[in-house]
The first five atom37 places (N, CA, C, CB, O) and aatype in JSON, in Angstrom:
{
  "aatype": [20, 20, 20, 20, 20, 20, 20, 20, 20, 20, 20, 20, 20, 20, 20, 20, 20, 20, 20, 20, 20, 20, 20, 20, 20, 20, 20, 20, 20, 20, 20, 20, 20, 20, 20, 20, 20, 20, 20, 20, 20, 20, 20, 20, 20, 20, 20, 20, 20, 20, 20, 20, 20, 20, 20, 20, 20, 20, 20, 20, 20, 20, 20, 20, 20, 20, 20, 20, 20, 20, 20, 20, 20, 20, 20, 20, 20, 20, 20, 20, 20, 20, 20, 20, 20, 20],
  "atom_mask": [
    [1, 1, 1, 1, 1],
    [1, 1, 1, 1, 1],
    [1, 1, 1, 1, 1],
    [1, 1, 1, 1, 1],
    [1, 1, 1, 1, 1],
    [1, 1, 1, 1, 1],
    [1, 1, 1, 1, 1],
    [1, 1, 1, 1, 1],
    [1, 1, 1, 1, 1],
    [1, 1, 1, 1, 1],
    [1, 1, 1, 1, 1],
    [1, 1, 1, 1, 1],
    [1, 1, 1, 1, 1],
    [1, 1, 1, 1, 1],
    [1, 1, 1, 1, 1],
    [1, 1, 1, 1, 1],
    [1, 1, 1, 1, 1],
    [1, 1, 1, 1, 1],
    [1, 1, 1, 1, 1],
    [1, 1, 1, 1, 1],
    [1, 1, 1, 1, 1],
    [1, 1, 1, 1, 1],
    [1, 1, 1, 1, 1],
    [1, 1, 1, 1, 1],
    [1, 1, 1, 1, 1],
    [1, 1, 1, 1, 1],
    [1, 1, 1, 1, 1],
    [1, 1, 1, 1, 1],
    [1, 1, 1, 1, 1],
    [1, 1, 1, 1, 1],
    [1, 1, 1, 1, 1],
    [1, 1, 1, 1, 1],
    [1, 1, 1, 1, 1],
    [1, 1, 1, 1, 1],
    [1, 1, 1, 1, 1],
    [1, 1, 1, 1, 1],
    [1, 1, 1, 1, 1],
    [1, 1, 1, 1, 1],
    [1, 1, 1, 1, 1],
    [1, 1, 1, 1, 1],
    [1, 1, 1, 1, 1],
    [1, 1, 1, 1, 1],
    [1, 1, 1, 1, 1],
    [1, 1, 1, 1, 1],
    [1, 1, 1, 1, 1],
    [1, 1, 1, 1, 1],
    [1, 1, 1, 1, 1],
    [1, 1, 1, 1, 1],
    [1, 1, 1, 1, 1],
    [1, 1, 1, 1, 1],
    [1, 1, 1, 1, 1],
    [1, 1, 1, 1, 1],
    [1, 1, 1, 1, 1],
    [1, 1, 1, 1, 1],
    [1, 1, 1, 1, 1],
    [1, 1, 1, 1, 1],
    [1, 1, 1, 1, 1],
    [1, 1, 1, 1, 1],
    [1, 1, 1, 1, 1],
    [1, 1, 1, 1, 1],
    [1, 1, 1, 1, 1],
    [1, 1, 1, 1, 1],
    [1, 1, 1, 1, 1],
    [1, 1, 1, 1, 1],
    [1, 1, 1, 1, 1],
    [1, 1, 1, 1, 1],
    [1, 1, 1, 1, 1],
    [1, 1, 1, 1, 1],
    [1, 1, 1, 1, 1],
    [1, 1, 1, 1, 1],
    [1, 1, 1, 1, 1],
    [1, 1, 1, 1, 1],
    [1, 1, 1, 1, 1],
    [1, 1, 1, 1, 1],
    [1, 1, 1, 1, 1],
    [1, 1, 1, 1, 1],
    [1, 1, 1, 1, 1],
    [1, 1, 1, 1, 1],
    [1, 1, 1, 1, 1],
    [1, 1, 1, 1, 1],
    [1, 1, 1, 1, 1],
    [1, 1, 1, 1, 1],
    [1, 1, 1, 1, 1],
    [1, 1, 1, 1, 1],
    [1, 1, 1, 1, 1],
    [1, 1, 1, 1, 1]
  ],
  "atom_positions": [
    [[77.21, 84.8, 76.33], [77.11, 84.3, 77.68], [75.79, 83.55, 77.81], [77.21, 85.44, 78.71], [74.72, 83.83, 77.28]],
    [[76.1, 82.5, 78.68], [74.05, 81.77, 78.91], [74.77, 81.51, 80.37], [73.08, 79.66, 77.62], [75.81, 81.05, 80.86]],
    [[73.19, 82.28, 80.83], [72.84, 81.56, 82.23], [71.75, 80.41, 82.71], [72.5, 82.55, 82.99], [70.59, 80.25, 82.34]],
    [[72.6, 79.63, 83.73], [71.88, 78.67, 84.24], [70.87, 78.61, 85.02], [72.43, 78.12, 84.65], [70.28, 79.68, 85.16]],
    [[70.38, 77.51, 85.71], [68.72, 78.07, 86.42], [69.15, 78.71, 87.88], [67.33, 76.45, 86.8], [68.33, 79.26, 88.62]],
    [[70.65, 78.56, 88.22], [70.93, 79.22, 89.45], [71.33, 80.62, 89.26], [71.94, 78.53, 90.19], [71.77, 81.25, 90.22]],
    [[71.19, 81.25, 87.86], [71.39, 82.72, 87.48], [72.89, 82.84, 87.2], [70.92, 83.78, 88.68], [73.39, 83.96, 87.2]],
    [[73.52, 81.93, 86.98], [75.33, 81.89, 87.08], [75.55, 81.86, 85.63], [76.19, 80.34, 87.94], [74.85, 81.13, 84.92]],
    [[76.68, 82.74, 85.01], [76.81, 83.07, 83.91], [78.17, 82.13, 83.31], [76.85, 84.6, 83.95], [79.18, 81.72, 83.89]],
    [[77.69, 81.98, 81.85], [79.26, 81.25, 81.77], [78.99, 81.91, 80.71], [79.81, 79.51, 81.81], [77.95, 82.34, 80.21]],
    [[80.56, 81.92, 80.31], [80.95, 82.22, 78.57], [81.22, 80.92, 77.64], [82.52, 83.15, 78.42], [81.7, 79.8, 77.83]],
    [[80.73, 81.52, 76.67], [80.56, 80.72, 75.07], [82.21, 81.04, 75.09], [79.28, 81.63, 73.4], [82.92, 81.99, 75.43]],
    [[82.48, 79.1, 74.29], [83.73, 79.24, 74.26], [84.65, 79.9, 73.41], [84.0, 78.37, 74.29], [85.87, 80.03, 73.49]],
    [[83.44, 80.48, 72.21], [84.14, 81.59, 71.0], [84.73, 82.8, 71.23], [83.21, 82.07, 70.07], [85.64, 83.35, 70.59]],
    [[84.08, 83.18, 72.27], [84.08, 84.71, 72.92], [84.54, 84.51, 74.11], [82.69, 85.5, 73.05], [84.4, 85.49, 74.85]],
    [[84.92, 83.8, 74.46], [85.48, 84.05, 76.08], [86.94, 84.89, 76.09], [85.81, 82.37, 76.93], [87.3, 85.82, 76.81]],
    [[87.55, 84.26, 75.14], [88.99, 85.1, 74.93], [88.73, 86.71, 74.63], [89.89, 84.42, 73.49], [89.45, 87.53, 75.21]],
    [[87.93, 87.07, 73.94], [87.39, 88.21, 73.84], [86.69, 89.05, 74.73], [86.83, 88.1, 73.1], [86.52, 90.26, 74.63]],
    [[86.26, 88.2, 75.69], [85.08, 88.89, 76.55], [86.25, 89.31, 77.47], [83.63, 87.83, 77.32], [86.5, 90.5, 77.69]],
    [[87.11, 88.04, 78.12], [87.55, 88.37, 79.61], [89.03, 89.23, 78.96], [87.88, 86.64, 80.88], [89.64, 89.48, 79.99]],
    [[89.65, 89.65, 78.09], [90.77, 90.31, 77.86], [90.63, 91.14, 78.85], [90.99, 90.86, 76.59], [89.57, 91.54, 79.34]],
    [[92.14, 91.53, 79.25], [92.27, 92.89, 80.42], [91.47, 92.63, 81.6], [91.66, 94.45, 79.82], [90.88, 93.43, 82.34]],
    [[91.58, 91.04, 81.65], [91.0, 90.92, 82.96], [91.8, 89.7, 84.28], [89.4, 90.46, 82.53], [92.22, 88.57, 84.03]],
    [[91.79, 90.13, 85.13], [92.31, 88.87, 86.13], [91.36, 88.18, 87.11], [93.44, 89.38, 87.08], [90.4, 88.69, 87.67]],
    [[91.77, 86.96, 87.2], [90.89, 86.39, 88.42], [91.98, 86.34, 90.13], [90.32, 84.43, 87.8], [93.05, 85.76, 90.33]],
    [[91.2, 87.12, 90.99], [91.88, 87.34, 92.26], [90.67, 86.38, 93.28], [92.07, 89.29, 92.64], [89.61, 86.81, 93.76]],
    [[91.23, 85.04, 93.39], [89.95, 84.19, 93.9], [88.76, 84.05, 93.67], [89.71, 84.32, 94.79], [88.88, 82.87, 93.32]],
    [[87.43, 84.28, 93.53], [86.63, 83.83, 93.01], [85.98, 85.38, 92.25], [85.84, 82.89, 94.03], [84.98, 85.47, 91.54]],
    [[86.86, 86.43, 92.64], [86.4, 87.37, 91.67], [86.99, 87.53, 90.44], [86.41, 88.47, 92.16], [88.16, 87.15, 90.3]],
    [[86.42, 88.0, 89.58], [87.09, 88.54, 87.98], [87.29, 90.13, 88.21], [85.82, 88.27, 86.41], [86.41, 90.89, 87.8]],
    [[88.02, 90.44, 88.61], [88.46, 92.06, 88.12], [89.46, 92.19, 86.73], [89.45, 92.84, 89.51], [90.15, 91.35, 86.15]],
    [[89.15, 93.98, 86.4], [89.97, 94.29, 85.48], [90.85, 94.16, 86.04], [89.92, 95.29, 84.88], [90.79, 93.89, 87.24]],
    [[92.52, 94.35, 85.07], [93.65, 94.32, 85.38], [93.93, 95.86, 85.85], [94.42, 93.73, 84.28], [94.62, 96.01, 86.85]],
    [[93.21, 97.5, 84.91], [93.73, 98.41, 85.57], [93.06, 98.81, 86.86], [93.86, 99.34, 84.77], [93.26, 99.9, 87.41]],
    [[92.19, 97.82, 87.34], [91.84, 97.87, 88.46], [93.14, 98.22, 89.51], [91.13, 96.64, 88.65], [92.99, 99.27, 90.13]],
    [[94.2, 97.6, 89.73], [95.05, 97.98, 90.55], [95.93, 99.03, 90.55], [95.57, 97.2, 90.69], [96.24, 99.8, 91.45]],
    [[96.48, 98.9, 88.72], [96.59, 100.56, 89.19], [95.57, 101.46, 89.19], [97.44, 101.3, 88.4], [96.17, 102.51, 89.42]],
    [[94.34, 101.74, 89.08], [93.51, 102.98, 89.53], [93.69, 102.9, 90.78], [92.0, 103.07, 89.21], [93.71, 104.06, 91.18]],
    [[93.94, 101.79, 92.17], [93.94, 101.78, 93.29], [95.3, 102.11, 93.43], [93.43, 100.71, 93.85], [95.36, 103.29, 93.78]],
    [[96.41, 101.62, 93.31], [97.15, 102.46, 93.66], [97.55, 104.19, 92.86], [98.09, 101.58, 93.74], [98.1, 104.81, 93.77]],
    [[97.51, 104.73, 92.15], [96.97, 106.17, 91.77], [95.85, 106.65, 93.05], [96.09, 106.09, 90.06], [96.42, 107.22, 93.98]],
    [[94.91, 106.54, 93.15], [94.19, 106.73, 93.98], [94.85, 106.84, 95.39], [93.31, 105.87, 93.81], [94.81, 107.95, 95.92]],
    [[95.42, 105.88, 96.01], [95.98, 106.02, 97.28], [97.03, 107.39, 96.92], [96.78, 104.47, 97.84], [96.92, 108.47, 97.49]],
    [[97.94, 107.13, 95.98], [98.78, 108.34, 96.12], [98.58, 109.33, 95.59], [99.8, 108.26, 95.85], [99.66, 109.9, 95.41]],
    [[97.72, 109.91, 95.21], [96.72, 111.03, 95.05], [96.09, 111.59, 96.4], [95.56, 110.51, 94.14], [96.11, 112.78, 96.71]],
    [[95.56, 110.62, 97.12], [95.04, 111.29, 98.3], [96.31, 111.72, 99.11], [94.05, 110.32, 99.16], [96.22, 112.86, 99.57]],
    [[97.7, 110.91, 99.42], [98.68, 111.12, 99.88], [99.29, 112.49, 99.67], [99.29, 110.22, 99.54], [99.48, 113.33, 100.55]],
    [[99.59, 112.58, 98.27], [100.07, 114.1, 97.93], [98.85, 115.03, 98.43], [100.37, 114.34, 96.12], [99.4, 116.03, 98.88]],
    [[97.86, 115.13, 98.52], [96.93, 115.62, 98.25], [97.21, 116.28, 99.74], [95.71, 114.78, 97.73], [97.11, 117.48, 100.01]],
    [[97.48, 115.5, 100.41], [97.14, 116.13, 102.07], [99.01, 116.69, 102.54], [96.31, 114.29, 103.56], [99.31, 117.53, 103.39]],
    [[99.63, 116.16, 101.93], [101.16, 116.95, 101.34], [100.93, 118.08, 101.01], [101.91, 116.42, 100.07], [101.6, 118.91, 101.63]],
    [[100.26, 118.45, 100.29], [100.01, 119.52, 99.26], [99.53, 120.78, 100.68], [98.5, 118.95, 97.81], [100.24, 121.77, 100.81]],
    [[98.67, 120.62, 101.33], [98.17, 121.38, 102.54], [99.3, 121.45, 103.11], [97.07, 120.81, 103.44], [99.04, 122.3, 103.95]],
    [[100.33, 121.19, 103.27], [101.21, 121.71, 104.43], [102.49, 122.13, 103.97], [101.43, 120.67, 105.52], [103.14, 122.86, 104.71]],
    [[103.06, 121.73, 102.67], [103.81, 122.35, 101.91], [103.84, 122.11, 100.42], [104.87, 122.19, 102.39], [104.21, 121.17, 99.73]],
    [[103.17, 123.62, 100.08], [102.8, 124.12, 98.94], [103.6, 124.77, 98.15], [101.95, 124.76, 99.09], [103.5, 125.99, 98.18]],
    [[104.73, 124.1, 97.15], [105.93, 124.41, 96.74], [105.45, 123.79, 94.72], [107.37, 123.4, 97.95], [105.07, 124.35, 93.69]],
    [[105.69, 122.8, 95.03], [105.5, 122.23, 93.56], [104.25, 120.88, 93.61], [107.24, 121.57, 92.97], [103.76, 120.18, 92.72]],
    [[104.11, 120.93, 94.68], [102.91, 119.57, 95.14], [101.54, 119.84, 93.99], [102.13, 119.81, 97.31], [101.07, 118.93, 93.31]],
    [[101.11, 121.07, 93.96], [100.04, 121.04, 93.27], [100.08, 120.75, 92.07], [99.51, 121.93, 93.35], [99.06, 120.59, 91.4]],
    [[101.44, 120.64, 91.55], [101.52, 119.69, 89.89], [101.31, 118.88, 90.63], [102.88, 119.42, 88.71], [100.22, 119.17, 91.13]],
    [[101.73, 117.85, 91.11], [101.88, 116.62, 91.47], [100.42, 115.95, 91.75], [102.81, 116.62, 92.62], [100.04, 114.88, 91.26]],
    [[99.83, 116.63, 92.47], [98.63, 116.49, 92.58], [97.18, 116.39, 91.23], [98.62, 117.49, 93.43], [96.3, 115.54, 91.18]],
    [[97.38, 117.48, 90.38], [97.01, 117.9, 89.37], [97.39, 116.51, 88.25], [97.69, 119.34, 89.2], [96.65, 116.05, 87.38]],
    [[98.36, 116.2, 88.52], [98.72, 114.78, 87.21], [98.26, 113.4, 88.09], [100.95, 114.55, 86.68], [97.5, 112.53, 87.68]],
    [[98.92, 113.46, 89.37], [97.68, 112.33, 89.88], [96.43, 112.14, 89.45], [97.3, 112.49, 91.09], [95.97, 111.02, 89.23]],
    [[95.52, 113.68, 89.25], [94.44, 113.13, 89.39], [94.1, 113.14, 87.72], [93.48, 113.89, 90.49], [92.93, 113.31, 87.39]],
    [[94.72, 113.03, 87.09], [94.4, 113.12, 85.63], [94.81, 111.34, 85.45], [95.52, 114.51, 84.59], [94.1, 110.69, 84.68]],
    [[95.62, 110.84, 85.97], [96.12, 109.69, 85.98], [95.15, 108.21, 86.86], [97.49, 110.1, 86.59], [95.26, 106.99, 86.8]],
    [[94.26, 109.12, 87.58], [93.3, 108.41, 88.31], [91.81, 108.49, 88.05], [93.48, 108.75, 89.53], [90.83, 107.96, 88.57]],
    [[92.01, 109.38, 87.02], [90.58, 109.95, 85.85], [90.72, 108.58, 84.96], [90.92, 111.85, 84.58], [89.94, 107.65, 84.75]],
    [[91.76, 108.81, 84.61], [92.02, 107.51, 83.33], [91.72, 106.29, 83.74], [93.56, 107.27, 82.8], [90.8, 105.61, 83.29]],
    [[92.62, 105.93, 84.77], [92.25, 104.68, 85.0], [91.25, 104.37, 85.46], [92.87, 104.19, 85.54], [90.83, 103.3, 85.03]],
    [[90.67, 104.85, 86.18], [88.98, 104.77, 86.55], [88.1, 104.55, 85.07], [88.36, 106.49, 87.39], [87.21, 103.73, 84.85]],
    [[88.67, 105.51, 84.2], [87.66, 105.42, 83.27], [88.04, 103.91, 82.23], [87.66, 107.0, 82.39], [87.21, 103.53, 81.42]],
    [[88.94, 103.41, 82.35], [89.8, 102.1, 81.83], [89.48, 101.21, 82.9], [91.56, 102.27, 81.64], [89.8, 100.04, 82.69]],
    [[88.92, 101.47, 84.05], [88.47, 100.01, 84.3], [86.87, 100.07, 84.39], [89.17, 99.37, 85.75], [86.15, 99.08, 84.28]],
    [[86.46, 101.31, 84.61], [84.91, 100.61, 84.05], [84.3, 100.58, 83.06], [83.97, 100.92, 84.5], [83.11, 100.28, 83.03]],
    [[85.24, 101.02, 81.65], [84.86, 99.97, 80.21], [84.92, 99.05, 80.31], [85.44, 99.89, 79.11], [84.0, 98.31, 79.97]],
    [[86.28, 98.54, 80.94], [86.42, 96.94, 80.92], [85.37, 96.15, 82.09], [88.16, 96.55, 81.32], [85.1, 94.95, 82.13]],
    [[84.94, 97.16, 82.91], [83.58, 96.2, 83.56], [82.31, 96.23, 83.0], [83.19, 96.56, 84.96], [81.39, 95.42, 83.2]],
    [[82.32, 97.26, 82.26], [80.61, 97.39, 81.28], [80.95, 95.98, 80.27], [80.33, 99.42, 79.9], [80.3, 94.96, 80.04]],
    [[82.32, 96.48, 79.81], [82.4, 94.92, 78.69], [81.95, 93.6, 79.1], [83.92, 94.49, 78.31], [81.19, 92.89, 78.44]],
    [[82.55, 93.26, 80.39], [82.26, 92.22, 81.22], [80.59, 92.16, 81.18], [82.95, 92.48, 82.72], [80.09, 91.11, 80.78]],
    [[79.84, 93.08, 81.52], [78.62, 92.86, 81.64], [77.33, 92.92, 80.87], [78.52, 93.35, 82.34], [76.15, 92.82, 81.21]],
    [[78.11, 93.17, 79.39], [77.38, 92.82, 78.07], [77.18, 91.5, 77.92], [78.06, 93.25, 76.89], [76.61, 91.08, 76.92]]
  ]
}
């Protein structure tokens, strides 16, 4: 990567394919791609979650793999943002 005198980063054209993999541009931002699903996991994690308080039958698996599923992806998208920021 080289930055310019306005601090704005560009990628070398060798590594760009490499750098931005597993990544999307959503208007002028670059996010990861499992960025969206950690957000949606996340929403329905909190959903069951407050399910789970009012009928407590089998919800607390449900809950329990949500959040193993929202561990992951959290942890899969901020490799792919540390990568970004090497």
């Amino acid at each position: 990567m080289v930055q310019d005198e306005q601090g704005r980063y560009s990628a070398v054209k060798e590594a760009s394919y490499r750098v931005l993999d597993g990544y999307s541009r959503v208007g002028p931002a670059i996010v990861p791609q499992l960025f969206f699903f950690a957000l949606l996991f996340t929403i329905l994690a909190a959903f069951f979650s407050f399910e789970a308080l009012q009928a407590q039958e089998f919800t607390m698996y449900l809950v329990a793999v949500c959040a193993v599923m929202v561990l992951v992806f959290w942890y899969e998208t901020l490799r792919l943002w540390r990568k970004l920021a090497v």
